[in-house]
Structures are given as structure tokens and as C-alpha cells.
C-alpha positions in Angstrom: 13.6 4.3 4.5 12.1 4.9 1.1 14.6 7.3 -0.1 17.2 4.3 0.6 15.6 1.9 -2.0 16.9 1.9 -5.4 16.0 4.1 -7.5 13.3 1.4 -9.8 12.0 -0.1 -6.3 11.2 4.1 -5.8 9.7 4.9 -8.7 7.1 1.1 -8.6 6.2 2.4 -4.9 5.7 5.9 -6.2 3.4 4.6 -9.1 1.4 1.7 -7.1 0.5 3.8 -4.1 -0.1 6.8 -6.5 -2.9 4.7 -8.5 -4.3 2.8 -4.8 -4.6 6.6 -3.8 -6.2 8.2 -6.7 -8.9 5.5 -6.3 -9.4 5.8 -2.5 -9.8 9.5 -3.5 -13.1 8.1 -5.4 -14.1 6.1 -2.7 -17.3 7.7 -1.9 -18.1 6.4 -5.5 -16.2 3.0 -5.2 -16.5 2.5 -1.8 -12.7 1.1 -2.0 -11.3 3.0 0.9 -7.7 3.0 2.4 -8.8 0.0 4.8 -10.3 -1.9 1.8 -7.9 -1.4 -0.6 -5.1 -2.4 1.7 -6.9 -5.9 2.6 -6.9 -6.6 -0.5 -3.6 -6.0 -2.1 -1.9 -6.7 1.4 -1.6 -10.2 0.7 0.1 -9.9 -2.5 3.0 -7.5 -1.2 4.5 -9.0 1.5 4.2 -12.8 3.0 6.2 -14.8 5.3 9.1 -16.2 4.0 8.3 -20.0 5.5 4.7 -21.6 6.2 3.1 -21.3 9.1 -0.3 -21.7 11.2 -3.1 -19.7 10.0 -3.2 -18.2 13.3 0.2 -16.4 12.1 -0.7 -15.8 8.4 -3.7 -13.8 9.8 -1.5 -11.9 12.5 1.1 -11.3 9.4 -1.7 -10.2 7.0 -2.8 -7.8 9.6 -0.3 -5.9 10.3 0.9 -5.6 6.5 -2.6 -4.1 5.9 -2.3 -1.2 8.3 1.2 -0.8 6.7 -0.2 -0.8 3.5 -3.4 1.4 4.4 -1.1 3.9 6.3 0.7 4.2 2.8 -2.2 4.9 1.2 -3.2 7.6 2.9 0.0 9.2 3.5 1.5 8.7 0.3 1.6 11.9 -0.5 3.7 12.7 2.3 5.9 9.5 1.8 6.7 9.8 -2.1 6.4 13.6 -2.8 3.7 15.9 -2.6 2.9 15.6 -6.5 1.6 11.9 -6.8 -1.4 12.8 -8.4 0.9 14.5 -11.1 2.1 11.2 -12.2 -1.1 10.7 -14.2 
């Protein structure tokens, strides 16, 4: 799926999850691991496109965090093997 995006989506993804991994690398330091970095920047990626209860914003939020967190920690894997290069 990500090699289908255009080509500027590609490269944001490659440079977002590249920095939210290079500081879950340093998490022993920061304590911002893949779990907390992904409930925090969940929220501001992807939303519902119509209100709804709370009970379904939190179900939503959920599961766009673990999407998010798997990212993170596969990223490497998902937007080449030389993310860290990119800085």
C-alpha cells in the first residue's frame, strides 16, 4: 500500500516515522516508546470523518494507535531499510 501513494505522501511518511523512530530508539533515555509515541500523535493523523459518541472516538483512537505504533516499529521494514540515513 505505501508504494501506491504518491510520491510527496511517500517521502512525509518516510520522514515522520523516520524522526518517531529515531526517538523511540532513545527511549530508554526519553521514555517515549512506540506505544507512547503513537498515543500521542495518533489523534492528529487520522479521525473520523463525522462526530460521533466518545465511546467511538476512543474505539477509533485505539486502533489508529496500534497502526501508528506498528509503524513505528516496523518502519524500517515499511519505508526502506535506510531511515536512519535520512538524517
Amino acid at each position: 500500500l505505501v508504494n501506491q501513494l504518491p510520491e510527496a505522501n511517500l517521502i512525509l511518511l518516510r520522514y515522520l516515522f523516520g524522526v518517531l523512530h529515531h526517538i523511540e530508539q532513545n527511549s530508554g533515555v526519553n521514555q517515549m516508546n512506540a506505544f507512547n509515541l503513537a498515543l500521542c500523535i495518533a489523534p492528529n493523523m487520522l479521525w473520523l470523518p463525522s462526530p460521533t459518541g466518545p465511546e467511538e472516538e476512543s474505539r477509533s483512537t485505539k486502533k489508529v494507535a496500534l497502526l501508528v505504533q506498528f509503524l513505528i516499529e516496523n518502519s524500517g521494514e515499511i519505508f526502506g531499510g535506510d531511515i536512519a540515513s535520512l538524517f
